[in-house]
VOGU-3710 file (C-alpha; in Angstrom, 3 decimals, decimal comma):
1> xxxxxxxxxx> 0,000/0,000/0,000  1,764/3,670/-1,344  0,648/4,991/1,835  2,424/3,344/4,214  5,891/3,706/5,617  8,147/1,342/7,705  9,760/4,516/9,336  6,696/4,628/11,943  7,759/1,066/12,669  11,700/0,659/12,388
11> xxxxxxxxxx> 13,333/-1,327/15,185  10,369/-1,942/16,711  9,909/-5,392/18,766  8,445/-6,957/15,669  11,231/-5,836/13,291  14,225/-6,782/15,549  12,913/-10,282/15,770  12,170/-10,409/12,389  15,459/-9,343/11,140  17,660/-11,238/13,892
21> xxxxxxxxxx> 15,965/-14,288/12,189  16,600/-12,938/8,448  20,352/-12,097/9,490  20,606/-15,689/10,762  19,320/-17,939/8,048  21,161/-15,492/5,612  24,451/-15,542/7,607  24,204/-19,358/7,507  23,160/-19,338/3,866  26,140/-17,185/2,896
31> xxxxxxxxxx> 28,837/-19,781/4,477  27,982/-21,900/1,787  29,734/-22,209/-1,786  28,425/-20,241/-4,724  26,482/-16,936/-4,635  23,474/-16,345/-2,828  21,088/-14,176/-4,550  18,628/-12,709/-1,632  14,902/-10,853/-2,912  13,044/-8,368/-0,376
41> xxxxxxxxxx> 9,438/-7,797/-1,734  8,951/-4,403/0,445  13,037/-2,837/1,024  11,584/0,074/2,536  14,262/2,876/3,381  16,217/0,152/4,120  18,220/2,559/6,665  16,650/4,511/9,488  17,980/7,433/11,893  16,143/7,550/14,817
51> xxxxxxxxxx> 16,281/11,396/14,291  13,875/11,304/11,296  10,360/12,693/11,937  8,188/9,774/11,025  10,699/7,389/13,311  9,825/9,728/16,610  6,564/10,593/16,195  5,845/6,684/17,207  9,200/5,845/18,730  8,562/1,984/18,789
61> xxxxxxxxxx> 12,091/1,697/18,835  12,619/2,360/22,558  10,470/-0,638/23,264  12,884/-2,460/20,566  16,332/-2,023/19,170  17,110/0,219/22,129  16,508/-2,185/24,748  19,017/-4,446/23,147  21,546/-2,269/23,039  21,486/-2,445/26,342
71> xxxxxxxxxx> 20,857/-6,267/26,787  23,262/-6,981/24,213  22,489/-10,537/22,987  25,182/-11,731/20,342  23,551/-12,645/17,189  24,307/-11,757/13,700  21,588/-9,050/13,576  23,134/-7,379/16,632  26,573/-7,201/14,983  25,155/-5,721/12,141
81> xxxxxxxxxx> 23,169/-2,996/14,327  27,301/-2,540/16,113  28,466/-1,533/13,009  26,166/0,989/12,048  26,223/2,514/16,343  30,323/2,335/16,511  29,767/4,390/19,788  27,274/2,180/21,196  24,464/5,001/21,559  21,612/4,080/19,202
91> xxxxxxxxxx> 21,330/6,013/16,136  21,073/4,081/12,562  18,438/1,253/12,535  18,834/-1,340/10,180  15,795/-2,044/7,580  16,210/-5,560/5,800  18,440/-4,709/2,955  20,783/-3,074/5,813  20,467/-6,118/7,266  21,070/-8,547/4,939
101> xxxxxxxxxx> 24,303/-6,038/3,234  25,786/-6,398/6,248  25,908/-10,346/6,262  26,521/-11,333/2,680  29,296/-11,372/0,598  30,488/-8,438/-1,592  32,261/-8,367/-4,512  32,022/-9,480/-8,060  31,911/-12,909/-7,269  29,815/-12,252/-4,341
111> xxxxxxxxxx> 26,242/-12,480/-3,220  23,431/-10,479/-5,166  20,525/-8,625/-3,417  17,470/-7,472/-5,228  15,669/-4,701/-3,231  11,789/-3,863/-4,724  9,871/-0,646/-3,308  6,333/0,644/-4,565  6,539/4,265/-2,695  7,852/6,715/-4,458
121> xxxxxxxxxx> 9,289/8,237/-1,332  10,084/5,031/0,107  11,912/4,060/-2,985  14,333/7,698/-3,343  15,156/7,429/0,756  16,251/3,503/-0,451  18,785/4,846/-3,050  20,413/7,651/-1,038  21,024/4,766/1,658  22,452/2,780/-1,286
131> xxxxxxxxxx> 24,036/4,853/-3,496  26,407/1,996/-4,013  23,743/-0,027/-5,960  24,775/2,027/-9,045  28,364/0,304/-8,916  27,400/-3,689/-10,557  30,511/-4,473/-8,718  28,250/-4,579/-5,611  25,430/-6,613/-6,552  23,097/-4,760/-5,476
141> xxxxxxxxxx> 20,101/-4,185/-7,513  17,269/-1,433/-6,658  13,776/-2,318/-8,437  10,850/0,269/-8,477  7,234/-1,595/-8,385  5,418/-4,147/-6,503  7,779/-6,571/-4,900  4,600/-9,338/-5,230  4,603/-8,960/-9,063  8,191/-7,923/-9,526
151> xxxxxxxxxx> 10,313/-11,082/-7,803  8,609/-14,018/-8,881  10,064/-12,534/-11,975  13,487/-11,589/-11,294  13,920/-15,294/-9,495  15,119/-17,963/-11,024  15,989/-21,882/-10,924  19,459/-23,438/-10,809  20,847/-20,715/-7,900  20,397/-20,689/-4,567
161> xxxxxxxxxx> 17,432/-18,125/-3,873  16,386/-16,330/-0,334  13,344/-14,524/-0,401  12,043/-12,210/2,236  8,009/-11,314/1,824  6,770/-8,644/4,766  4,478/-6,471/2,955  2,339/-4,054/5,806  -0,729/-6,040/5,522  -3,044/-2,612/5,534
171> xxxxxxxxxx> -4,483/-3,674/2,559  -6,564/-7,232/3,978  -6,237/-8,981/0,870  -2,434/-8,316/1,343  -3,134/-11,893/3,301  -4,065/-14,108/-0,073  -1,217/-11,949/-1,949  1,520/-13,420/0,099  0,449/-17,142/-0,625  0,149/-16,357/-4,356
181> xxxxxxxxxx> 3,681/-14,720/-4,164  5,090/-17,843/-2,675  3,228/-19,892/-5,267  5,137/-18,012/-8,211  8,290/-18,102/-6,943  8,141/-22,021/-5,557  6,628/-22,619/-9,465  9,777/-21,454/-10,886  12,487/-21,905/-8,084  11,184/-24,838/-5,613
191> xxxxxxxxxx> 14,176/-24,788/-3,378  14,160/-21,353/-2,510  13,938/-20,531/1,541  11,317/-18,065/1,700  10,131/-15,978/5,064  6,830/-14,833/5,472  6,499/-12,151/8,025  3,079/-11,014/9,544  1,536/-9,311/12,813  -0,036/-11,105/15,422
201> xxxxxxxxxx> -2,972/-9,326/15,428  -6,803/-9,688/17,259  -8,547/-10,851/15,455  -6,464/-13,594/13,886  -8,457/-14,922/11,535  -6,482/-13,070/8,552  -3,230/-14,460/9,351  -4,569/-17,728/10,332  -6,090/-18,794/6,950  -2,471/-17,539/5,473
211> xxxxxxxxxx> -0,440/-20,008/7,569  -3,212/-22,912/7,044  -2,821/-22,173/2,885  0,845/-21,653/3,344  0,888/-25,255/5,459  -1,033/-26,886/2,754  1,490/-26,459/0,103  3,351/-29,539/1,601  7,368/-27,651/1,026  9,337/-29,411/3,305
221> xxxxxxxxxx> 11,018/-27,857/6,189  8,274/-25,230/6,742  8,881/-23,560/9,901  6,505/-21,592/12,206  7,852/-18,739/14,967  6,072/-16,618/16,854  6,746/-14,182/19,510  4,321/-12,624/21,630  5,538/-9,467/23,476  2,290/-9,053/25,184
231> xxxxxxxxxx> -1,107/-11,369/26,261  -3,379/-12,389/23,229  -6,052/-10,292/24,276  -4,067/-6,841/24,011  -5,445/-4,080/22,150  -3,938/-4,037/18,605  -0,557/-5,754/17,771  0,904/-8,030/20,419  3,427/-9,825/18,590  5,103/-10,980/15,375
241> xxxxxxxxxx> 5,109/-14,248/12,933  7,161/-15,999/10,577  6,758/-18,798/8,393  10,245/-19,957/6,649  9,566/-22,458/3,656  12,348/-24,704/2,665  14,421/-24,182/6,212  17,849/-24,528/5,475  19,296/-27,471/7,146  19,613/-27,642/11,352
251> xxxxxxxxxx> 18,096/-24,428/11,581  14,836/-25,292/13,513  17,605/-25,762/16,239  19,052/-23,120/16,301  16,405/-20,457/16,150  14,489/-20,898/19,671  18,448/-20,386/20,747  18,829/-17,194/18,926  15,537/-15,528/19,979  15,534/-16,986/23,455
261> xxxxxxxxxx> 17,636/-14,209/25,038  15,381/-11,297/23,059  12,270/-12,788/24,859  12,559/-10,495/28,623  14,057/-7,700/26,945  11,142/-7,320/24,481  8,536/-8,044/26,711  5,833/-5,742/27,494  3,295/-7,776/29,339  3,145/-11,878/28,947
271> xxxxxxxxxx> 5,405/-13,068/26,695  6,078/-16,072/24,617  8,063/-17,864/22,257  6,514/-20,692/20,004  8,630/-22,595/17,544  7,327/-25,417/15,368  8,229/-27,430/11,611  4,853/-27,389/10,223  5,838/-30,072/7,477  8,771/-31,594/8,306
281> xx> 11,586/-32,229/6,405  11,438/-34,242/3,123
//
């Protein structure tokens, strides 16, 4: 939707553990041999200062990012986040493509990340932050359009693929979008590892029906996480979801681990942390 903008949100609870998982499975993607090409449906700014308007009229970061920077938990989201603070006082938050530039490997025989963004403004804050896109040495490729419509075409079989899907979900139908992204891309590039991020929201029926479609597609290694910050029956959003299709290997391991030490800091009321393979692997 062209009237939303992630700046309201960035390094909020639901975007830190959303991106610590991203960082992860990318991190551990990137160890292997050959390149990596990564797609992000909705980039975003991609890089946020917590001085920006839009970022402190609804400071959800101080319920966030900030607390961690405190806490501290090592993770390869957290590193990334180090890199941008040097002085260890908050002040750059990391969108996705921040994220995932700061894990991947550079270079002309490097990784390649595809960044699509439907705002105009959205889009021209995403090049300044990037201005290094323009150099193909880089990889990194900025697309202007719908990242639903736009990746399933830019993906391709016979490379290893990672695919991150977190549109804002204003738009209800948003739901049904995301399974018939994932249906495009898994039609022309089955193996890809594709995450699916959505609010936990009352009512769930929305998100529900996505997860029970995105179950019945039968890819192996389809993993569930949610985190709950606050009880169920909290006004608005309480908490955040993934769904990861095609899991890379020993991953459903490690992830409780990662997120495990985020789960006090983050906490606003009763929280939880549920894990689960929804098909298991092949």
């Amino acid at each position: 939707m062209l009237s939303y903008q992630h700046a309201y949100h960035a390094g909020g609870p639901a975007d830190v553990i959303k991106h610590a998982l991203w960082a992860h499975i990318l991190r551990h993607m990137a160890q292997k041999d050959g390149a990596l090409h990564v797609y992000e449906t909705h980039s975003g700014r991609g890089l946020y200062d917590i001085t920006a308007p839009e970022t402190q009229k609804t400071p959800e970061y101080k319920t966030g990012l900030q607390r961690l920077m405190v806490n501290q938990p090592t993770n390869a989201y957290m590193d990334v986040v180090n890199v941008l603070n040097p002085d260890g006082k908050l002040v750059h938050i990391p969108g996705s493509p921040a994220v995932a530039l700061g894990v991947l490997r550079h270079g002309e025989e490097g990784d390649h990340l595809h960044l699509a963004e439907a705002h105009p403004g959205e889009l021209e804050h995403l090049k300044l932050a990037f201005p290094h896109a323009r150099r193909r040495a880089e990889n990194i490729h900025i697309h202007e359009g719908d990242g639903h419509h736009l990746i399933p075409t830019l993906i391709k079989a016979g490379q290893r693929n990672a695919v991150l899907i977190d549109p804002s979900y204003e738009v209800k139908a948003e739901y049904v979008q995301v399974t018939e992204t994932v249906k495009a891309i898994l039609a022309k590039a089955p193996k890809t590892t594709i995450m699916v991020w959505y609010p936990l929201l009352n009512p769930k029926a929305r998100s529900q029906d996505m997860i029970d479609i995105l179950k019945a597609m039968g890819v192996p290694a389809t993993y569930l996480v949610h985190y709950s910050w606050n009880t169920p029956d909290a006004d608005g959003m309480f908490g955040t979801g993934q769904i990861i299709l095609n899991l890379p290997y020993k991953l459903e391991t490690e992830l409780p681990d990662l997120l495990k030490p985020m789960v006090q800091p983050l906490k606003q009321g009763a929280a939880s942390l549920t894990s689960t393979l929804l098909v298991p692997r092949a």
